[in-house]
N, CA, C and O atoms as a DFTB+ gen file, in Angstrom:
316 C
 N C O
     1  1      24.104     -43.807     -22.635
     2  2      23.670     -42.624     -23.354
     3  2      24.465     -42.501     -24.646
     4  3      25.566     -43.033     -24.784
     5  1      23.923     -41.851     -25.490
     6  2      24.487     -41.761     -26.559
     7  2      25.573     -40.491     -26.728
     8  3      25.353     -39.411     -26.178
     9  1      26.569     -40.692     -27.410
    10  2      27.521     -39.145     -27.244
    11  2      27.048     -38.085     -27.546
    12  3      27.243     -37.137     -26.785
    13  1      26.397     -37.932     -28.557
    14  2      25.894     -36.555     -28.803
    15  2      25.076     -36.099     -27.829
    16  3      25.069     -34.917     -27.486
    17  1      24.285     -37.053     -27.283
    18  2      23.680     -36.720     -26.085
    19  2      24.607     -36.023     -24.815
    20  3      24.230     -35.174     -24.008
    21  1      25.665     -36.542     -24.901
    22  2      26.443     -36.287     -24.070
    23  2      27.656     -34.939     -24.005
    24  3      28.435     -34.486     -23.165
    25  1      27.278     -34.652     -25.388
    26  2      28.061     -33.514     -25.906
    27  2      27.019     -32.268     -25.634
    28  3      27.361     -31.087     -25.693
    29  1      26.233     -32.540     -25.453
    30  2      25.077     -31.414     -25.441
    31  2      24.842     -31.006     -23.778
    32  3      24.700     -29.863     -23.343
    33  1      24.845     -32.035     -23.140
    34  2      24.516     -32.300     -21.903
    35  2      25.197     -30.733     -20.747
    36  3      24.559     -30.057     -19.940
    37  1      26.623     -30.639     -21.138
    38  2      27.137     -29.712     -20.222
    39  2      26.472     -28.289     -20.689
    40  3      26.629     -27.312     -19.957
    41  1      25.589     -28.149     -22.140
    42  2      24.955     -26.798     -22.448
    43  2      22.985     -26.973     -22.287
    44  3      22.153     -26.203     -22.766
    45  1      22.772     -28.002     -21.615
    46  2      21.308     -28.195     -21.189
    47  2      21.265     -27.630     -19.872
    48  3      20.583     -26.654     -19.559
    49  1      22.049     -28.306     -19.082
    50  2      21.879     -28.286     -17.332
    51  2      21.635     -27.016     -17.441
    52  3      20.445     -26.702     -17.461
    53  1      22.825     -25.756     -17.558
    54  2      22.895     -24.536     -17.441
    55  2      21.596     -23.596     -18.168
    56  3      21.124     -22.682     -17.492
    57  1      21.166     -23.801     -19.256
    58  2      19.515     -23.789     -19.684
    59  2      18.656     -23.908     -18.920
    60  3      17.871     -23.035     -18.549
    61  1      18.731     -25.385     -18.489
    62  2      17.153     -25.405     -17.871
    63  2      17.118     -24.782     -16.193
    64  3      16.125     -24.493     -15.525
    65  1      18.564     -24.704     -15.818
    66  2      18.813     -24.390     -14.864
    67  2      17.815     -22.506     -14.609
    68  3      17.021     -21.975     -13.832
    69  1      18.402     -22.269     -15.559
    70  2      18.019     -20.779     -15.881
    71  2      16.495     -20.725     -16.191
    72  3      15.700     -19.855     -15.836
    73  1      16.330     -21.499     -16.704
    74  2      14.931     -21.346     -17.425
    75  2      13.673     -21.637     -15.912
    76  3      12.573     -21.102     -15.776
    77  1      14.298     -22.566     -15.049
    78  2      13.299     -22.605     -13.886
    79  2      13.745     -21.152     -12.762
    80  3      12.766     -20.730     -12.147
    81  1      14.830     -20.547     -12.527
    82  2      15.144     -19.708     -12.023
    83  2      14.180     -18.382     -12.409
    84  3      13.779     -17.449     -11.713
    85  1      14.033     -18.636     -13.495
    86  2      13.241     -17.284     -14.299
    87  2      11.643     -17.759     -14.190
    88  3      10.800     -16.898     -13.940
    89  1      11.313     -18.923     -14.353
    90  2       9.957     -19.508     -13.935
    91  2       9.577     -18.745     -12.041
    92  3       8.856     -17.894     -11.520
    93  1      10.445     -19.584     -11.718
    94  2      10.166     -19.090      -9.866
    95  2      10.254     -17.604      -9.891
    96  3       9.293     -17.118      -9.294
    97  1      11.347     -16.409     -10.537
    98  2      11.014     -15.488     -10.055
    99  2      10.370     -14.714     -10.466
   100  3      10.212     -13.626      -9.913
   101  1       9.620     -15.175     -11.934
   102  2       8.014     -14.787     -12.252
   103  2       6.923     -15.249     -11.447
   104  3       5.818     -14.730     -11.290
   105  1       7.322     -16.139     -11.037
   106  2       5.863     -16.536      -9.922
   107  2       6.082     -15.545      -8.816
   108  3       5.265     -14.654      -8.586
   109  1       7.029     -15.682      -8.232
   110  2       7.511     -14.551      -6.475
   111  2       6.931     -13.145      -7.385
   112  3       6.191     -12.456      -6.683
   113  1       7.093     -12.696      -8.553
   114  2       7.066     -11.353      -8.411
   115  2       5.620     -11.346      -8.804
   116  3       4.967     -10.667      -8.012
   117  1       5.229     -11.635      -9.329
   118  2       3.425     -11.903      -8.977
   119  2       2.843     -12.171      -7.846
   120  3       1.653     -11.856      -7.857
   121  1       3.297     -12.730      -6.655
   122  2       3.092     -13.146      -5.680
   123  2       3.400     -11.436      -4.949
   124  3       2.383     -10.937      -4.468
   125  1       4.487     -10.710      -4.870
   126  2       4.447      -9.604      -4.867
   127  2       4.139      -8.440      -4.873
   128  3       4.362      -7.476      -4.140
   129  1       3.416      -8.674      -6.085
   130  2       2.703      -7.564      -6.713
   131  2       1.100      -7.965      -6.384
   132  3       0.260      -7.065      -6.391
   133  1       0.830      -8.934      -6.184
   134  2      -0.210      -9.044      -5.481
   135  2      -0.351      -8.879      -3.730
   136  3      -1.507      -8.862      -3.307
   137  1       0.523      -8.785      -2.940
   138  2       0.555      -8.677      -1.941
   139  2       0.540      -7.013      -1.629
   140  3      -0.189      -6.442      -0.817
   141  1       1.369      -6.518      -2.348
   142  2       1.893      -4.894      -2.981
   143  2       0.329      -4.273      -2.872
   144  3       0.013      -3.297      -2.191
   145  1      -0.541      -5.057      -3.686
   146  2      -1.953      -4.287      -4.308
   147  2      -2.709      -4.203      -3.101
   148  3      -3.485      -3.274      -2.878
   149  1      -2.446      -5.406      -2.105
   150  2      -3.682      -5.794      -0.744
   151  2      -3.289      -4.347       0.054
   152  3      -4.100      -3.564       0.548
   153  1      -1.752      -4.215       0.037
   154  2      -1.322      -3.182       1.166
   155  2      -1.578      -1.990       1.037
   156  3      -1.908      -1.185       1.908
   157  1      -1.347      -1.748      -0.718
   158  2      -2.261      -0.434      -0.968
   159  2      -3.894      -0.483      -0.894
   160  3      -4.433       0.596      -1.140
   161  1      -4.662      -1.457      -0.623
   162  2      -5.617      -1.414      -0.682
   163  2      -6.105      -1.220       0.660
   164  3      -7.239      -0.771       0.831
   165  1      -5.169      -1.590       1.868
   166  2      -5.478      -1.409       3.004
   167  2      -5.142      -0.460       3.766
   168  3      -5.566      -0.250       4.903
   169  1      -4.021       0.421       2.905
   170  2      -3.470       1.728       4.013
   171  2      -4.424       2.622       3.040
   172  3      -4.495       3.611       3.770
   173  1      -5.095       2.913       2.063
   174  2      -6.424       3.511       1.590
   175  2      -7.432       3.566       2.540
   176  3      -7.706       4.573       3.194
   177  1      -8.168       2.138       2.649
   178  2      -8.797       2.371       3.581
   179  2      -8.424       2.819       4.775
   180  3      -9.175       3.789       4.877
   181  1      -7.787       2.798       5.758
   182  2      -7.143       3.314       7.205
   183  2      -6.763       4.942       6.434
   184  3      -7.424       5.835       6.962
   185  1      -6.014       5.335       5.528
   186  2      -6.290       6.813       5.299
   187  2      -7.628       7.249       5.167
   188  3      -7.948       8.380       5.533
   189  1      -8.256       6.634       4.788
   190  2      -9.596       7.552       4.751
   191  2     -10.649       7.429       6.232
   192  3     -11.308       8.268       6.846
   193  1     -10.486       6.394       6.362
   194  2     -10.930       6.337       7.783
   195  2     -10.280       7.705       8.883
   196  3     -10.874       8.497       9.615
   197  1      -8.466       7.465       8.499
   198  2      -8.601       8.673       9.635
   199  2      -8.679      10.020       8.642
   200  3      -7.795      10.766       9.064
   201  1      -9.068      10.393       7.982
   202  2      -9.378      11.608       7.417
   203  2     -10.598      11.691       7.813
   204  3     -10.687      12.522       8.717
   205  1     -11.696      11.153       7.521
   206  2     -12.913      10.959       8.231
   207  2     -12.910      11.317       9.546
   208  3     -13.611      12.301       9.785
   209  1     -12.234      10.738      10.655
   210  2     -12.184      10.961      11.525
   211  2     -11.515      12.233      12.280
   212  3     -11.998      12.794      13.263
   213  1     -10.259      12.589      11.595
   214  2     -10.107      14.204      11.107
   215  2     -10.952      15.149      11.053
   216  3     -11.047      16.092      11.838
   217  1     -11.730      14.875       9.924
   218  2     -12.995      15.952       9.832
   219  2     -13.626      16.192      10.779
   220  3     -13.514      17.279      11.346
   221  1     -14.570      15.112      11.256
   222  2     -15.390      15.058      12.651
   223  2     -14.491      15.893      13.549
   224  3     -14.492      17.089      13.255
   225  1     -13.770      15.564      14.516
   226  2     -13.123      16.273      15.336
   227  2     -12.411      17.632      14.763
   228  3     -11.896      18.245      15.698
   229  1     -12.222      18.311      13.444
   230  2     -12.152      19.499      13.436
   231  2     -13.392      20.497      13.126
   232  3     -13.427      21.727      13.103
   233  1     -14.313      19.607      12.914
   234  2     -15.764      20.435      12.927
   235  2     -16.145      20.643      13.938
   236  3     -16.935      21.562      14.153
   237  1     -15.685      19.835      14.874
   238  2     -15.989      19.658      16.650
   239  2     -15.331      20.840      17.330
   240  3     -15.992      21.543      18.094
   241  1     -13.936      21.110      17.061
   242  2     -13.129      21.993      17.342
   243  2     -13.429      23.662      16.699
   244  3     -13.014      24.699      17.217
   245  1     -14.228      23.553      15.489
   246  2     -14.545      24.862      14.931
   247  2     -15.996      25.303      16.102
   248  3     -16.324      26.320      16.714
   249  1     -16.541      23.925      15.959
   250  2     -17.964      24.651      17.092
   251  2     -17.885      24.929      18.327
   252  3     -18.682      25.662      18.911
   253  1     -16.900      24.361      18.849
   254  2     -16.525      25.153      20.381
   255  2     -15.406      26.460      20.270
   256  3     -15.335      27.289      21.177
   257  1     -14.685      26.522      19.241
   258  2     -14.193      27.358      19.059
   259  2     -15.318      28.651      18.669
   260  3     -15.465      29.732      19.240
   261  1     -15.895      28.191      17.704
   262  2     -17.254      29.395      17.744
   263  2     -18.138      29.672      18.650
   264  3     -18.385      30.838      18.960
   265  1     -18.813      28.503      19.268
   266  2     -19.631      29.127      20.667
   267  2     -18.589      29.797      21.407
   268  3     -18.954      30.972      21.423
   269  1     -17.738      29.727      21.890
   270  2     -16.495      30.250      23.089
   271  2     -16.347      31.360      22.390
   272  3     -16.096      32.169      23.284
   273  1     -16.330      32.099      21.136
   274  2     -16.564      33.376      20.553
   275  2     -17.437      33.931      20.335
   276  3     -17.378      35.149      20.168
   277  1     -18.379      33.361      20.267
   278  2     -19.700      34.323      20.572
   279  2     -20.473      34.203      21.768
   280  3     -21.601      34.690      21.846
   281  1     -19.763      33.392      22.986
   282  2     -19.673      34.180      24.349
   283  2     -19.284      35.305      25.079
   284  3     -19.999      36.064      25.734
   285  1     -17.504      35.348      24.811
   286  2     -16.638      36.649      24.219
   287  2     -17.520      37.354      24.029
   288  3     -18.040      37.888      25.009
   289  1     -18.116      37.675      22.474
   290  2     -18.571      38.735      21.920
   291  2     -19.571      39.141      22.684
   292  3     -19.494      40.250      23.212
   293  1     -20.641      38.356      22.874
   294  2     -21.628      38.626      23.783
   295  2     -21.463      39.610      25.198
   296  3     -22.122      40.609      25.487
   297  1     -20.502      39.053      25.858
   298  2     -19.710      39.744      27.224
   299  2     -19.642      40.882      26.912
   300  3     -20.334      41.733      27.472
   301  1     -18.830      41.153      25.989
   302  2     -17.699      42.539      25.528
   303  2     -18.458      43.521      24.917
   304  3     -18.160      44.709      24.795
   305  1     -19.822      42.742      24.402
   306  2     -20.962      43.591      23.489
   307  2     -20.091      43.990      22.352
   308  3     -19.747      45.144      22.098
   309  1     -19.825      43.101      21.807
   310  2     -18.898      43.595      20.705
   311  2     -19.972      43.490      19.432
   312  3     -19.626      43.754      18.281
   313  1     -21.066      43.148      19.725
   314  2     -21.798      42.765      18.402
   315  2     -22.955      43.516      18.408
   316  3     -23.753      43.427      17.475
């Protein structure tokens, strides 16, 4: 090798060293942030599903709660 080559050499390694370190952890954090997006995309769906399913069963709960009161009322002649 030639010296200058060789004079340079101990300020390359540490460069390229860095320069692939910063390559890989731009790839991982894309890799990340895409994984990041699936999970929000999937606890969305499962929230709305059980909100959905929420609803149903408190509309369920208002109509027996209302017939069972206007049995009451009926009894008591409150109406």
């Amino acid at each position: 090798m030639d010296p200058p080559v060789l004079t340079y050499l101990p300020l390359v390694t540490p460069v390229a060293t860095l320069i692939v370190v910063v390559v890989g952890v731009l790839f991982s954090n894309h890799h990340v942030d895409t994984r990041i997006g699936d999970l929000r995309a999937h606890m969305d769906a499962r929230f709305d599903t059980n909100d959905k399913l929420f609803q149903e069963r408190l509309r369920r709960v208002e109509e027996v709660m209302d017939a069972r009161l206007s049995r009451i009322e009926a009894e008591l002649h409150l109406r």
